[in-house]
C-alpha positions, 0 to 999 in steps of 0.5 A, a space after each residue: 580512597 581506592 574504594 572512592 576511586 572505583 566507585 567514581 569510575 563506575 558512575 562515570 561508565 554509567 553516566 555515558 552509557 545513560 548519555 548513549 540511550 538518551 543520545 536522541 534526546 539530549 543533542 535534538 536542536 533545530 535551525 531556520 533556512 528560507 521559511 522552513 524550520 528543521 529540527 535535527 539530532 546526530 545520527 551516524 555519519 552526520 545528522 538526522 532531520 527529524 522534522 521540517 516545519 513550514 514557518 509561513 504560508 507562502 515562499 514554502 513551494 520548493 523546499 530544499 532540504 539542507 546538504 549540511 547543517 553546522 558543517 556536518 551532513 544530512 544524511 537522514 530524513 524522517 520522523 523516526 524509524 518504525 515498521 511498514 505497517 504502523 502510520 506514525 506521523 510523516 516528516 512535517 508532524 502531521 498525523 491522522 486526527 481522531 475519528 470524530 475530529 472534523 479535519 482528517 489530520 492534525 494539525 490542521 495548519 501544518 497538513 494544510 501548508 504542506 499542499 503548498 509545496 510543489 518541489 522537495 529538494 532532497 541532497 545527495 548526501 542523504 542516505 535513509 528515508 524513513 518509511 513514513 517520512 512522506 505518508 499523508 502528503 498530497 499528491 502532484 509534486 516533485 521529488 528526488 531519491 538520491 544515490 545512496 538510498 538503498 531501502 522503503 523508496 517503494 513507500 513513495 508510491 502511489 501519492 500520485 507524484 508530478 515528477 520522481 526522479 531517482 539518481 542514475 547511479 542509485 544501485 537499488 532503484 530506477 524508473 520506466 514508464 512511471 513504474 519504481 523498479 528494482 534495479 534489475 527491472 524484475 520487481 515492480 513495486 508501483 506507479 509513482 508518476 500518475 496515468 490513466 493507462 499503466 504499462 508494466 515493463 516486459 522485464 517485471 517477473 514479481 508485482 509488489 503488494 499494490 493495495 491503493 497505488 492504482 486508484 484512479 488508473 482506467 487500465 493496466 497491461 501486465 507483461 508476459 514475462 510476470 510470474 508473481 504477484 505478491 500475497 495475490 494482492 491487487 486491491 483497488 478503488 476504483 474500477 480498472 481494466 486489466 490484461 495480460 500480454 499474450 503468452 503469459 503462463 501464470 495468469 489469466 484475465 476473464 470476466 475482468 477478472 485475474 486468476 492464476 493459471 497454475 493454482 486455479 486462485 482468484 488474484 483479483 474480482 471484478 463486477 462492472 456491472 454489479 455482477 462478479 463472474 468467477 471464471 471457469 477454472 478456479 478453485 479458491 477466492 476469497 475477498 482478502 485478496 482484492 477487488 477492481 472497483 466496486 464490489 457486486 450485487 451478484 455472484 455466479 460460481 462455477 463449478 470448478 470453485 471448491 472453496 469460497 472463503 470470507 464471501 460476503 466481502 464480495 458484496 456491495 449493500 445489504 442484499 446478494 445473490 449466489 448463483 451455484 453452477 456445481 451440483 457439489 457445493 464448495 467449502 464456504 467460509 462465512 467470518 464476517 458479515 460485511 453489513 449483508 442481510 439478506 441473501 439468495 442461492 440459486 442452485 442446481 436443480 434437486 441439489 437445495 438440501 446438500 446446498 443448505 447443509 454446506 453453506 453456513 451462513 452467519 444467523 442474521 443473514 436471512 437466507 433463500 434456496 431457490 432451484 433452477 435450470 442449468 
């Protein structure tokens, strides 16, 4: 009996540690509010809201996201939690169809619904917002952050937002002029209100990783108070101006280019008229890092540049030209092709032979030295 006795404990422990792991699983249930349905599970402190399902094409323009639910609070929103760099799907279910599917998300009905929206609601007891809870949304809406929210707001930028408003009493973020800062208005994450014109505050020591966050702006003014940007990363679609406020110490702007003063590394080109200057005093570039707007037709060196890394990347189409300012070649870097077929090197007068021995190009690449005068 004893043994019996042992043996049923055990299996009981087990039983609730089973229930623990599946927690997620066996308490998710759901509840209808206006035209929205939202599916919720625990969480701790409250519930989670998992997904939030338009249940009509119309009366769906403000959705205003429960403060509680069976009288416990919303503390949660997303579809599960997941690292920044994986796409999952967003908190309506959407996610990116497959490549040969004729509509870029699915399902298409919800995805298409979910343009209706105008105003998201969110309640103050909400303390996580999960970083791909709004991926894949359409742009021009309103949104609110709560107080408590301490982490992945910067998730939010660049969807191009009608109205963001963050609490005053939120200790991790705030606005100013349409940017998300940190609190202490040091770090800027990007642009969360849309504008053709950015003004970054004179307060912004380090700019955040921007990829497509500036799409569309024409111009961005950087403060003479900003000392980094992160992983050199300013990559962006669409043509854009850039300046520096007069005083700055680590970047420079020229040819519409930014560089970095101190390292002599390109943060970012630019070919406004399909020709990329590298500006004098540059030692490194490399087409990971980033580009303003389209990519070029012609590429002048200077001979300051003693590595190119990844350059055919700087090219737009099959066809490129290279003009070499330096009688030394730099150490030159061909991984990928980039789709480029043919390309021309002018160089320096008597300096082909070191030029054809330094420069390794990929074997499909047809390649042309031809002299010139300096």
């Amino acid at each position: 009996m004893y043994q019996m006795r042992k043996l049923f404990v055990l299996m009981a422990f087990l039983a609730l540690g089973m229930l623990n792991v599946n927690e997620s699983k066996a308490w998710t249930d759901s509840v209808v509010r206006g035209n929205y349905e939202f599916e919720y599970k625990p969480t701790k402190g409250g519930y989670w809201i998992t997904q939030i399902i338009p249940c009509s094409d119309k009366g769906i323009e403000t959705l205003a996201i429960p403060e509680k639910i069976k009288g416990k609070k919303v503390v949660k929103l997303g579809p599960r939690d997941r690292e920044p760099d994986e796409e999952g799907v967003n908190l309506f279910g959407v996610s990116n169809a497959p490549d040969e599917a004729k509509y870029g998300y699915t399902p298409k009905k919800i995805h298409i619904r979910t343009e209706k929206i105008k105003k998201i609601q969110i309640p103050e007891t909400v303390k996580v917002i999960t970083p791909s809870c709004f991926n894949m949304i359409q742009h021009e809406k309103s949104i609110n952050i709560p107080q408590g929210v301490s982490k992945d707001v910067e998730d939010l930028v660049g969807y191009n937002w009608k109205k963001f408003k963050i609490s005053s009493k939120n200790k991790w973020y705030k606005i100013k002029n349409g940017c998300l800062l940190s609190k202490d208005g040091k770090v800027l994450y990007g642009p969360v209100i849309k504008k053709e014109k950015i003004v970054v505050p004179k307060t912004v020591k380090i700019m955040k990783s921007v990829s497509v966050a500036y799409d569309g702006v024409s111009t961005i003014i950087l403060p003479k108070s900003l000392k980094k940007i992160e992983d050199e990363g300013l990559n962006i679609n669409t043509q854009v101006t850039i300046k520096i406020a007069k005083g700055n110490k680590t970047y420079g702007v020229k040819y519409g280019c930014i560089y970095n003063k101190k390292t002599g590394r390109l943060v970012a080109g630019s070919a406004p008229n399909g020709v990329f200057q590298i500006p004098e005093g540059v030692i490194y570039a490399t087409s990971y890092d980033g580009f303003l707007g389209k990519k070029a037709q012609k590429i002048i060196v200077p001979a300051s540049v003693e590595k190119l890394d990844r350059v055919l990347g700087f090219f737009e189409g099959p066809d490129g030209e290279f003009v070499m300012k330096g009688k030394k070649p730099p150490k030159f870097t061909c991984a990928i092709t980039n789709g480029v077929k043919n390309v021309i090197v002018y160089v320096p007068k008597g300096c082909i032979s070191i030029y054809e021995q330094a420069l390794k190009f990929d074997r499909s690449v047809n390649v042309t030295y031809i002299e010139q005068e300096q």
